[in-house]
C-alpha positions in Angstrom: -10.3 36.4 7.3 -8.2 36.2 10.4 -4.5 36.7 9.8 -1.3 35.6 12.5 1.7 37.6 12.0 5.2 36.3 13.6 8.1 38.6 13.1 11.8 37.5 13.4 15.1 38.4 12.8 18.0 36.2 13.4 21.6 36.5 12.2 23.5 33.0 11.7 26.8 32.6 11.3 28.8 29.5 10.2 32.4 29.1 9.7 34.6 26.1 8.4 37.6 24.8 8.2 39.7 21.9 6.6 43.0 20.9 7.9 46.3 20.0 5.5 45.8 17.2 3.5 47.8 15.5 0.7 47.3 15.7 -2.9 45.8 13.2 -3.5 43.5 12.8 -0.5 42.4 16.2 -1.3 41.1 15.1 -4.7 39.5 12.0 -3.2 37.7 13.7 -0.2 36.8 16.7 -3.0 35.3 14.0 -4.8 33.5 12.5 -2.0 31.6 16.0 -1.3 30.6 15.7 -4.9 32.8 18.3 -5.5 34.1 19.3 -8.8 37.8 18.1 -9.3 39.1 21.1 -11.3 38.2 24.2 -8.8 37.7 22.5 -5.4 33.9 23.3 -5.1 31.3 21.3 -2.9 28.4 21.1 -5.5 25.5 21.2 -4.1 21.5 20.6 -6.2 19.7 23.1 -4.0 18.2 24.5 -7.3 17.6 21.1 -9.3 21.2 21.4 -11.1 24.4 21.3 -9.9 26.3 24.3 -8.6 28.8 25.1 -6.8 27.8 26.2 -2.9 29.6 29.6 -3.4 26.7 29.9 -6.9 23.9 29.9 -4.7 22.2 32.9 -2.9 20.9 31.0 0.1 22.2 29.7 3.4 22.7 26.0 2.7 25.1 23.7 4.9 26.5 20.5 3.2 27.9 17.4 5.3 30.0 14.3 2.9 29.9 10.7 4.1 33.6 11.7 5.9 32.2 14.1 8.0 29.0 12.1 8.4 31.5 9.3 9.6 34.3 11.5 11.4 31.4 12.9 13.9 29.9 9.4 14.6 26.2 10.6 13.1 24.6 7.9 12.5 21.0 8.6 12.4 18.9 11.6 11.3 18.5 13.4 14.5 22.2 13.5 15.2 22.7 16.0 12.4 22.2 19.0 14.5 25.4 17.8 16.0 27.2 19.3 12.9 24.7 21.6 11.2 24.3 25.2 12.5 20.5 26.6 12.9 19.0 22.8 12.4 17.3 21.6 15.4 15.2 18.2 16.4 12.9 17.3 19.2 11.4 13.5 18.8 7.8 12.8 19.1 6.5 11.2 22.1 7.4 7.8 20.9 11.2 8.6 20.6 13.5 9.0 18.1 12.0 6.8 15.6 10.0 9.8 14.0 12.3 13.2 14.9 11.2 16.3 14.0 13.1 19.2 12.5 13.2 22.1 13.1 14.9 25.4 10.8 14.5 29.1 11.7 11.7 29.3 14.2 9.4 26.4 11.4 8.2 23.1 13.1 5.0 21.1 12.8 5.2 18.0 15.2 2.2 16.4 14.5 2.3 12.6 12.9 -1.0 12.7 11.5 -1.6 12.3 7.6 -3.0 16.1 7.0 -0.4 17.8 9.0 2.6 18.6 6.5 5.8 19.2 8.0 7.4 23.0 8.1 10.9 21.5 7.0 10.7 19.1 4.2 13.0 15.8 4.2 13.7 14.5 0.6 15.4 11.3 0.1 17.3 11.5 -3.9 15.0 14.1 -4.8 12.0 12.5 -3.5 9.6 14.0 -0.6 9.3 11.7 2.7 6.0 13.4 3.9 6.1 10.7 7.1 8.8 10.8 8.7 8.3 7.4 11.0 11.8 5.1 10.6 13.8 8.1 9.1 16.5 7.1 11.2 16.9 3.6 9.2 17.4 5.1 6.1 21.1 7.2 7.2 23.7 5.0 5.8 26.0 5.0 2.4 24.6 8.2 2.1 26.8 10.5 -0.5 25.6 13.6 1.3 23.2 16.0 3.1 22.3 19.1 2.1 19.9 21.1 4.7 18.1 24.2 3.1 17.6 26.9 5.4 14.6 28.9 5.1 10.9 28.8 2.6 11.3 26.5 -0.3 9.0 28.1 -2.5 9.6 27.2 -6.3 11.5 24.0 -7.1 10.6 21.6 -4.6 7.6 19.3 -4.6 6.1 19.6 -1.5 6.1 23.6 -0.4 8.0 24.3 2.9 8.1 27.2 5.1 10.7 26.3 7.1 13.6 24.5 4.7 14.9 21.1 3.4 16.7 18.4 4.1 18.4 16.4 1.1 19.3 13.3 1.5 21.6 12.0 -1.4 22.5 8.2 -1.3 25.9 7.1 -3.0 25.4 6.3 -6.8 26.3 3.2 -9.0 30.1 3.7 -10.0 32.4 2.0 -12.5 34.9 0.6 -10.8 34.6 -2.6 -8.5 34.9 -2.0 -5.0 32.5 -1.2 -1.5 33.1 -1.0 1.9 32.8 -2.5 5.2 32.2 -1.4 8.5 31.7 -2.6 12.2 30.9 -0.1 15.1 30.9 -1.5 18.7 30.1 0.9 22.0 28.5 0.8 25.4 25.0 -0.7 25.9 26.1 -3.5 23.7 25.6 -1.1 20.8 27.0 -2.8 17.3 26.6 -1.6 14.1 27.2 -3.5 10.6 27.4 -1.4 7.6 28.8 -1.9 4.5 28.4 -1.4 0.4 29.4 -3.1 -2.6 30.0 -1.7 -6.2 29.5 -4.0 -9.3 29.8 -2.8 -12.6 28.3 -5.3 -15.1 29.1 -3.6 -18.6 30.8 -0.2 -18.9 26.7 0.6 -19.5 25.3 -0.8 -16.2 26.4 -1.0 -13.0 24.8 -1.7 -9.4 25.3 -0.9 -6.1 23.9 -3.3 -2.9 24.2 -1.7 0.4 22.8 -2.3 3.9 22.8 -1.7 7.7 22.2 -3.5 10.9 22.2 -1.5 13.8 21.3 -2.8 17.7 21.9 -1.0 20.7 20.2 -1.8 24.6 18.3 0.5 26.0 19.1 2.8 29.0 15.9 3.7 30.9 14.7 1.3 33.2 11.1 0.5 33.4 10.6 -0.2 37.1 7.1 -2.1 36.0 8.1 -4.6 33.6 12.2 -4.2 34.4 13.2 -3.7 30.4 15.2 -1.1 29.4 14.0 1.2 26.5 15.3 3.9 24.5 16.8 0.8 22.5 18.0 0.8 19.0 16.7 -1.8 16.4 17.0 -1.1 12.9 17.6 -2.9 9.6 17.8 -0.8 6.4 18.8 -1.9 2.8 19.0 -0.6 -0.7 19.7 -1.4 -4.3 21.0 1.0 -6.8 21.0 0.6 -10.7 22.6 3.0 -12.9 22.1 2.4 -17.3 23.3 4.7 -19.3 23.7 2.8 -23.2 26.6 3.7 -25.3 25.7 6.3 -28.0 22.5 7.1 -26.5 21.7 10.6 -24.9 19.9 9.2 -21.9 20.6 7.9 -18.2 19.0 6.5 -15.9 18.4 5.6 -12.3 16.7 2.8 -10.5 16.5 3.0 -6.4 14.7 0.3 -4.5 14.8 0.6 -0.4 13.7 -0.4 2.7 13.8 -0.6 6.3 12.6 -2.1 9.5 12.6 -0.7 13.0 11.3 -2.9 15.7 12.3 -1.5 19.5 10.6 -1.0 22.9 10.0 2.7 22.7 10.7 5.7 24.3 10.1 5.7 28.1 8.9 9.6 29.7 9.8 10.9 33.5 6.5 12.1 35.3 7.5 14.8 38.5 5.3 15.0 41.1 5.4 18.8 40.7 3.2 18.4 37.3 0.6 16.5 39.3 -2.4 18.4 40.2 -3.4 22.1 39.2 -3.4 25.0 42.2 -6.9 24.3 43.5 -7.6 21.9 41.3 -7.2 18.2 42.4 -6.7 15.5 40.5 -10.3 14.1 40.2 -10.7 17.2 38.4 -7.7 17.1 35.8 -8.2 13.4 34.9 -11.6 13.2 36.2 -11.2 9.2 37.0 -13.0 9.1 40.4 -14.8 12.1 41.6 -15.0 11.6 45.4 -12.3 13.6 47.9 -11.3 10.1 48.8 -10.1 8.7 44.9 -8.3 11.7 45.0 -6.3 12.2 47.4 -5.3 8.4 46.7 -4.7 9.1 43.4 -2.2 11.9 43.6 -0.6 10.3 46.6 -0.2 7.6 44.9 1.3 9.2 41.5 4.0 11.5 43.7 4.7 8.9 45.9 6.1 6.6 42.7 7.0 9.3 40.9 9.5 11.0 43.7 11.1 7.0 44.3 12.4 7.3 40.5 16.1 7.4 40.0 17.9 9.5 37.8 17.3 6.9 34.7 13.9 5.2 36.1 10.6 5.4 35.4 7.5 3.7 35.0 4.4 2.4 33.5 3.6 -0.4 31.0 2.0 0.7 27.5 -1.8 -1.1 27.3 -1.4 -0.4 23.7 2.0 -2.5 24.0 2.4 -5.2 20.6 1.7 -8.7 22.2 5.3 -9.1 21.5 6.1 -6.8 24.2 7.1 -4.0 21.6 5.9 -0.1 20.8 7.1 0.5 17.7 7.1 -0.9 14.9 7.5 0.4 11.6 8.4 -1.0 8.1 9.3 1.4 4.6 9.6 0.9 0.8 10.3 3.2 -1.8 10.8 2.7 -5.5 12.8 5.5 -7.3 12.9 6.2 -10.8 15.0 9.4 -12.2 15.3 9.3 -15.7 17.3 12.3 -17.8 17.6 12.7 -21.4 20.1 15.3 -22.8 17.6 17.1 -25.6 21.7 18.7 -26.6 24.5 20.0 -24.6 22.2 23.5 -23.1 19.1 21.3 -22.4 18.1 18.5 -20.7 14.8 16.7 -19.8 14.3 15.5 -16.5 11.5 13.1 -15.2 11.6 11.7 -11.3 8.8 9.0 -10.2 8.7 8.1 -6.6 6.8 5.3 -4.4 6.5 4.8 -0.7 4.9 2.5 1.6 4.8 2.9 5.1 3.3 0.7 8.0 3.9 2.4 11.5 2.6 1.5 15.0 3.7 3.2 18.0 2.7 3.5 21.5 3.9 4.5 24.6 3.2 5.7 28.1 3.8 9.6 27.9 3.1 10.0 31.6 6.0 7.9 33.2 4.3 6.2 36.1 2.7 2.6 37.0 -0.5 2.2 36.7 -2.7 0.2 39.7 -5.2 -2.6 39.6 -8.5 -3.0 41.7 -10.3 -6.5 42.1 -13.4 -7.2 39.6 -16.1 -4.9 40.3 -14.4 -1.4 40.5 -16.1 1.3 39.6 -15.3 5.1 39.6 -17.9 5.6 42.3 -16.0 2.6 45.0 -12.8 2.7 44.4 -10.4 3.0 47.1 -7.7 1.6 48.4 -9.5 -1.4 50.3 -9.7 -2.7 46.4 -6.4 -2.3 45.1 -4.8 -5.9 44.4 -1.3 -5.4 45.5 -1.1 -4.1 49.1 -1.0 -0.9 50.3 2.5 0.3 51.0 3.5 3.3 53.8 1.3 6.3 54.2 -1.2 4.4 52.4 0.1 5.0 49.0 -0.6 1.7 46.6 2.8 -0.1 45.3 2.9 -0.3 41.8 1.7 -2.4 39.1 4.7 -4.1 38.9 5.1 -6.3 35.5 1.1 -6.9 34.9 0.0 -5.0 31.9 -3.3 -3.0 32.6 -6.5 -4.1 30.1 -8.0 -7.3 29.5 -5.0 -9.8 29.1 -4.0 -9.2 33.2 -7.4 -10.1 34.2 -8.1 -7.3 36.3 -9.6 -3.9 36.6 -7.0 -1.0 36.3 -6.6 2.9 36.7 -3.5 3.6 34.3 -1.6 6.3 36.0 -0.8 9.2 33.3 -1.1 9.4 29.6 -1.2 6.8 27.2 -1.3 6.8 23.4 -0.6 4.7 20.6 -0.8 6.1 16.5 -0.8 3.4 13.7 -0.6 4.8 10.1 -0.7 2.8 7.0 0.3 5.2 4.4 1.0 4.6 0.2 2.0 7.9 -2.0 2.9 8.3 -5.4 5.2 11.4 -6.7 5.8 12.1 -10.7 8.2 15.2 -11.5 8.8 16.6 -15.2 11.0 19.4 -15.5 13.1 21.3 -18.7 16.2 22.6 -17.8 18.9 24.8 -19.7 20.6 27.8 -20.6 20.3 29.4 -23.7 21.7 33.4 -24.9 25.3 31.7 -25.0 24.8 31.2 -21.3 23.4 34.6 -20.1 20.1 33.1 -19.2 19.4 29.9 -17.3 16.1 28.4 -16.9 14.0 25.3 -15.2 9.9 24.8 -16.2 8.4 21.6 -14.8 5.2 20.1 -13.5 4.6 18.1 -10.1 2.0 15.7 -9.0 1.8 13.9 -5.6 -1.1 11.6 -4.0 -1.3 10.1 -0.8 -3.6 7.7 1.0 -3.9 5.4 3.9 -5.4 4.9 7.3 -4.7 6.4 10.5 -5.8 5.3 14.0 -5.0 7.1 17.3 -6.2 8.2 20.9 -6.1 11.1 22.5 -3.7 12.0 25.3 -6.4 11.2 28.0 -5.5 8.3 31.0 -7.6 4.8 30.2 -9.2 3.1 32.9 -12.3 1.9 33.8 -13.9 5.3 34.4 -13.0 8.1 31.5 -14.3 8.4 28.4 -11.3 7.6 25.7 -12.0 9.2 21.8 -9.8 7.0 19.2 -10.2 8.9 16.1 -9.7 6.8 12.5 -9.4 8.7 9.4 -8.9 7.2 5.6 -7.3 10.6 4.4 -6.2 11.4 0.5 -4.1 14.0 0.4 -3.4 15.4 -3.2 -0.6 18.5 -4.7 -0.6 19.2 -7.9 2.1 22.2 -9.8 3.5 24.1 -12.2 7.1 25.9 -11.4 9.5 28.0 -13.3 12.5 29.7 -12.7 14.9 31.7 -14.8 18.4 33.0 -13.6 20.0 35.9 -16.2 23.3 36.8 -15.7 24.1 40.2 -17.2 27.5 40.2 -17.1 30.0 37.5 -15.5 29.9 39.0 -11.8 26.0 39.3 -11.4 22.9 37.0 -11.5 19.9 37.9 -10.6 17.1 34.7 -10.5 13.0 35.1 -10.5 11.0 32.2 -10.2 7.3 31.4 -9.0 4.8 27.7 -8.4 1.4 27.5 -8.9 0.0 25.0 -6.0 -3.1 23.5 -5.6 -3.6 20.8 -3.3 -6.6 18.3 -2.1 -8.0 17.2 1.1 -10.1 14.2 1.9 -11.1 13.1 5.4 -13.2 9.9 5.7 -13.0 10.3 9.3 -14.9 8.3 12.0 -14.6 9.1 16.4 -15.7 6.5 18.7 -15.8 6.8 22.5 -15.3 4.2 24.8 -17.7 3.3 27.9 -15.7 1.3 29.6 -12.0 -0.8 29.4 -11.0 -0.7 25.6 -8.2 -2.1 24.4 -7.6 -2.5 20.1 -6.5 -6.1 20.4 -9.3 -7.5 18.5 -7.3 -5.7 15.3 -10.7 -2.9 14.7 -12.0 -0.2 16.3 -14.6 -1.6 17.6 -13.9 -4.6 20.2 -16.2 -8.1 19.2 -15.9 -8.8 22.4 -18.9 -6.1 22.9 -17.4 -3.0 24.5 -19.6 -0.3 25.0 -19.3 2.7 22.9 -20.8 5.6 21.4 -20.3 7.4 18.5 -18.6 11.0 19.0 -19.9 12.4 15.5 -23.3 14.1 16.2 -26.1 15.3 13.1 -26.4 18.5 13.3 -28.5 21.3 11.5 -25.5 21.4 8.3 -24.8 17.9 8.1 -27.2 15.5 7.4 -26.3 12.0 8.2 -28.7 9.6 7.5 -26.4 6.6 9.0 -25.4 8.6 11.9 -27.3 7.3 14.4 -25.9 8.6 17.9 -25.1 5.4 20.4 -24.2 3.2 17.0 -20.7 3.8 16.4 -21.2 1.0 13.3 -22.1 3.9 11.7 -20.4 7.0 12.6 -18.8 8.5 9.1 -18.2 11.5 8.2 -16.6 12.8 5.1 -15.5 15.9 3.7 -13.0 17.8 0.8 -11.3 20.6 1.2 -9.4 22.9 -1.0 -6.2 24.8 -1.3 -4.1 27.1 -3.7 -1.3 29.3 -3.4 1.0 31.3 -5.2 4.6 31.3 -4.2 7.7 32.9 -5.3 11.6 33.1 -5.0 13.5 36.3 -6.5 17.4 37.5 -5.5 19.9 39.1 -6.6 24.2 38.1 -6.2 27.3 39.9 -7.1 30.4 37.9 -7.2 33.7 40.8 -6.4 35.6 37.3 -6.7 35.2 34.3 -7.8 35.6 32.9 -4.5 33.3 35.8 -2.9 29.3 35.8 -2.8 27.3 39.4 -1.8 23.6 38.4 -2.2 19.5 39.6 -1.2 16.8 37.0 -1.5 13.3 37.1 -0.7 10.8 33.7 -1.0 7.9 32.7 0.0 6.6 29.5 1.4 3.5 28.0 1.8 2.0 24.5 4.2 -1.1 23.4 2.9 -4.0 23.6 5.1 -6.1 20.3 6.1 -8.4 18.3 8.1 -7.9 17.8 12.1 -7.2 14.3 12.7 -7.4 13.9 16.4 -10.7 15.8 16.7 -13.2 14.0 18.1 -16.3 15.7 17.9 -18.6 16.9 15.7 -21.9 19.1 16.2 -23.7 22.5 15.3 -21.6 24.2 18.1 -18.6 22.3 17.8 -17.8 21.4 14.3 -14.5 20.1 14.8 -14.1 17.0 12.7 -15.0 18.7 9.4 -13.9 22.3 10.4 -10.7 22.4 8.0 -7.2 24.1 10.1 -6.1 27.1 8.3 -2.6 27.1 5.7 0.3 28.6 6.2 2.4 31.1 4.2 5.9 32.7 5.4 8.1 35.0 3.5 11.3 35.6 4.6 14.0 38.3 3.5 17.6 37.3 3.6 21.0 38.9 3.1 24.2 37.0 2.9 28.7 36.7 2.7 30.1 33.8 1.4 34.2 33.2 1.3 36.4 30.9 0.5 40.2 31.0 0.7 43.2 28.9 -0.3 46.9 28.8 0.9 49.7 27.9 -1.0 50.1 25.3 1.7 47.3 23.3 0.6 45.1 24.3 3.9 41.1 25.9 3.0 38.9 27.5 5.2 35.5 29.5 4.3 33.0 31.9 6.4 29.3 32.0 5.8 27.2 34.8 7.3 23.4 35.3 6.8 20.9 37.3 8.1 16.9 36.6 7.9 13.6 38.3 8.7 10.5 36.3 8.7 6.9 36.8 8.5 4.4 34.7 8.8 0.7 34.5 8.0 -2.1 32.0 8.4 -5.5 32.3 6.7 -9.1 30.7 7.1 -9.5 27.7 5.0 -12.7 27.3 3.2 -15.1 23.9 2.5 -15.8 23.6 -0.9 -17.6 20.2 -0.7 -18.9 17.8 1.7 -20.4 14.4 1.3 -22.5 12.9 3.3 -21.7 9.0 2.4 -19.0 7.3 2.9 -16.4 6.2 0.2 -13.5 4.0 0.6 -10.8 5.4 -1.2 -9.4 2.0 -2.5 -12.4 1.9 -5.0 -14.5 -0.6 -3.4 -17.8 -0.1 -2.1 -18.3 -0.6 1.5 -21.5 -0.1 3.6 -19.3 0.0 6.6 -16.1 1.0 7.8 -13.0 -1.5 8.0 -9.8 -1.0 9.2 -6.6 -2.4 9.0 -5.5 -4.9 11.2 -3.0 -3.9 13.9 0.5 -5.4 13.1 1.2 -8.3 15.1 
């Protein structure tokens, strides 16, 4: 077993302050926090219940819909703005699937077997995919961000933290809210609420957003602007809770759109070209001293005419609508809580989500070129190009033709291009007992957890297309399955010191269905399949080899190429600490957890033989335990003014491990239930 140790040690420190407010907007903006309205606290459910923030051993930040509003965050990835430690790069595509990022634990990946290091829940259900994240911020009640592993109560296991997403609740009075938001690059923003209650036993909440902004980097190729903003997002909120009867619940129905042009990349010419290494043989596209010394010149040429906010390059994976992204949600949340009698409560949460997701974009940043009919790797030149040669010899760009088939011609897309489409369903069903019992000296949660996911996932590699690579577009119908049993137990000797224990059983599931096929020559998914009708050549990337026998694996018949395989995982993880309140607005505490990221399939691999097994070759799991030490305060003044300090201190260690194959199947299944001698796909949207 090979083990990877990382080591670090970070102290974090986060102070706050609230300015003088009146009476009574104190008790409104208290209440807004979810804050209790007899001591002042911000509540917070990082353990499943509510607490107050100063209760709980662990480095948590919380931001209300004031501050939310006061700081102009209006989308996911602008929290770091106001949260210390959190931090967020975007994928490739842009902002429309951000990344977090807490204490040193990221994964970046998009693909349906890659589990993120910081977990996003939205009311207390897991968003695994994060595509169109950024539609869902609005009437939000709060967000709470859990710094480091989240090893007991949460669903999905993370090694790096959580972020909580708590949406405003059904009330009983009438009332909402409205709001306009106007700015520069003809940004405008609609948002706005209403509150109905339709006996003093139901009530409902509607809420919604619209939200449009221009984009600001021009696209010297086609002359649009992208980085744009184009989101829609609504919800519907019921709250029943009959008279007389010990039992509420909660019914959440959402969903979004985001439909926008994409994120647009700078290439510099420095990144062209390896020390003695030209560019025939980085991209290897033409092979001759001649293609590449036209190819380079051409690529720093462009690249070096860019302005500040200019680049270049037209997606061939672009939606015929002239679009890169395009993704739709829905969720369906069910929370339902019985009150067994004033120290115990039963607790069952049921979650849905559907998510559709294309996106492309050209990561390299520069025009691609088109040659007459008849191009090949072993003639092209710049005699052929279509548009004339400009100064020095260097090609002119593309201008607004899109390479591939629609533009008729022949083309050598300059950089990297890549487009991911993921179709994805999941189901999530919680249980959990929680209570106190002893007259309050012992506190306690037990519950269960079950979560299933399937879908399909296309995507290509991040290789150039043109006439004259090879290009792998891996497709996978993955299943990805966690099942648990947690428990957790708080005893508080006497009134000043708690000490908590708690530990989760995991054991999660991995299919891959997984097919590679490699392209011959121009290939372009319009035809909505894999494989193009129009008869593009291809081969299939998935080898026999001496462990896998693949009777319908013929090599050269990609009709056929399947492979499938299950792999499993289990892990034992923990949280214990200890706290000592000198004050009741003072907090000493130790905690130690540990986390744990399931292990899974590689999506984007795109081979698979004896000697390089990489399809059903499993990547290893993760584990990190961390040891913390933390100060929390709070003070008062007679004149009405707060201010608190949070310190904390962390050490991390983490280890991966080898994951094993405990079964492999050598035909294929569908996972919808139907029997299918060959593979389908979705169609692409559009």
């Amino acid at each position: 077993m090979n083990y990877i140790r990382r080591y670090s040690a970070v102290l974090a420190l986060g102070c706050s302050t609230l300015a003088i407010v009146s009476p009574a907007m104190a008790e409104q903006s208290m209440q807004d926090q979810g804050a209790s309205a007899d001591s002042g606290a911000i509540v917070v459910t990082a353990r499943r219940k509510e607490e107050r923030l100063m209760d709980v051993p662990a480095a948590i930040s919380v931001i209300n819909a004031e501050t939310l509003m006061a700081k102009g965050i209006t989308s996911p990835t602008q929290l770091t703005q106001a949260i210390p430690s959190l931090q967020q790069s975007s994928s490739g595509f842009g902002n429309s699937t951000p990344h977090f990022l807490i204490r040193g634990q990221r994964q970046q990946l998009e693909f349906m077997q890659s589990d993120q290091s910081v977990g996003v829940y939205i009311d207390e259900v897991v968003v695994p995919r994060q595509q169109g994240l950024n539609a869902s911020l609005f009437d939000i009640a709060n967000v709470q961000v859990l710094k480091g592993p989240q090893g007991t109560l949460f669903g999905k296991n993370q090694t790096g933290g959580a972020i909580l997403f708590t949406s405003q609740t059904p009330q009983n009075d009438f009332g909402g809210y409205g709001s306009i938001t106007i700015g520069d690059y003809q940004a405008r923003k609609v948002e706005g609420a209403i509150n109905i209650p339709i006996t003093d036993d139901l009530q409902i909440r509607l809420a919604g957003q619209i939200n449009r902004r221009d984009g600001y980097m021009h696209n010297i190729s086609d002359d649009r602007y992208y980085g744009d903003t184009h989101t829609d997002g609504w919800r519907v909120s019921v709250h029943y809770a009959p008279g007389g009867a010990p039992i509420e619940n909660w019914l959440i129905v959402a969903g979004s759109t985001q439909k926008e042009l994409g994120a647009l990349s700078k290439q510099f010419a420095s990144t062209i070209g390896l020390p003695g290494v030209g560019t025939s043989g980085l991209f290897t596209l033409f092979g001759s001293p001649e293609g590449d010394a036209l190819y380079t010149a051409a690529i720093r040429a462009q690249a070096a005419s860019f302005g500040r906010w200019e680049s270049g390059g037209v997606s061939p994976y672009q939606l015929p609508n002239g679009d890169n992204v395009d993704i739709k949600n829905f969720s369906v949340t069910n929370k339902t809580e019985l009150h067994i009698n004033d120290d115990m409560t039963l607790r069952n949460i049921f979650g849905y989500r559907y998510l559709e997701s294309y996106q492309s974009a050209n990561i390299g940043g520069v025009a691609g070129f088109h040659f007459i009919p008849g191009t090949t790797a072993t003639n092209a030149s710049a005699s052929r190009l279509v548009l004339p040669v400009g100064p020095n010899g260097v090609p002119q760009p593309a201008g607004n033709i899109v390479c591939g088939p629609q533009s008729g011609y022949n083309c050598l897309a300059v950089g990297f291009y890549s487009f991911n489409y993921v179709e994805q369903r999941q189901i999530s069903e919680e249980l959990n007992l929680l209570g106190s019992m002893m007259d309050g000296k012992l506190d306690y949660i037990l519950g269960g957890y079950y979560f299933r996911e399937h879908g399909v996932q296309i995507t290509s590699n991040f290789v150039p297309i043109s006439h004259a690579p090879r290009i792998g577009i891996p497709q996978n119908e993955p299943a990805n399955q966690s099942t648990a049993i947690f428990g957790q137990l708080t005893w508080h000797p006497v009134s000043t010191i708690s000490v908590t224990a708690g530990l989760r059983q995991t054991w999660d599931k991995r299919e891959t269905n997984a097919r590679t096929v490699t392209s011959l020559r121009d290939y372009f998914p319009w035809s909505g399949g894999i494989i193009d009708a129009d008869g593009v050549d291809a081969t299939c990337a998935l080898q026999d080899s001496p462990t896998t026998t693949l009777p319908n694996n013929t090599p050269g018949n990609p009709d056929n190429c399947l492979l499938s395989a299950t792999a499993k995982f289990k892990k034992l993880t923990y949280t214990a600490s200890v706290d000592w309140h000198p004050t009741p607005d003072t907090l000493v505490y130790a905690v130690t957890r540990k986390g744990y990221r399931s292990g899974g399939f590689n999506h984007s691999a795109t081979l698979q033989s004896a000697t390089n097994p990489t399809v059903l070759t499993p990547f290893n799991p993760e584990t990190v335990t961390d040891y913390e030490v933390g100060f929390k305060s709070n003070w008062r003044f007679d004149n009405g003014m707060r201010a608190g300090l949070n310190v904390a201190a962390y050490y991390n260690k983490y280890k991966g491990s080898v994951a094993k194959i405990v079964k492999l199947e050598h035909a294929w299944r569908r996972l919808d239930g139907r029997n299918d001698d060959g593979f389908q796909v979705a169609p692409f949207p559009g």
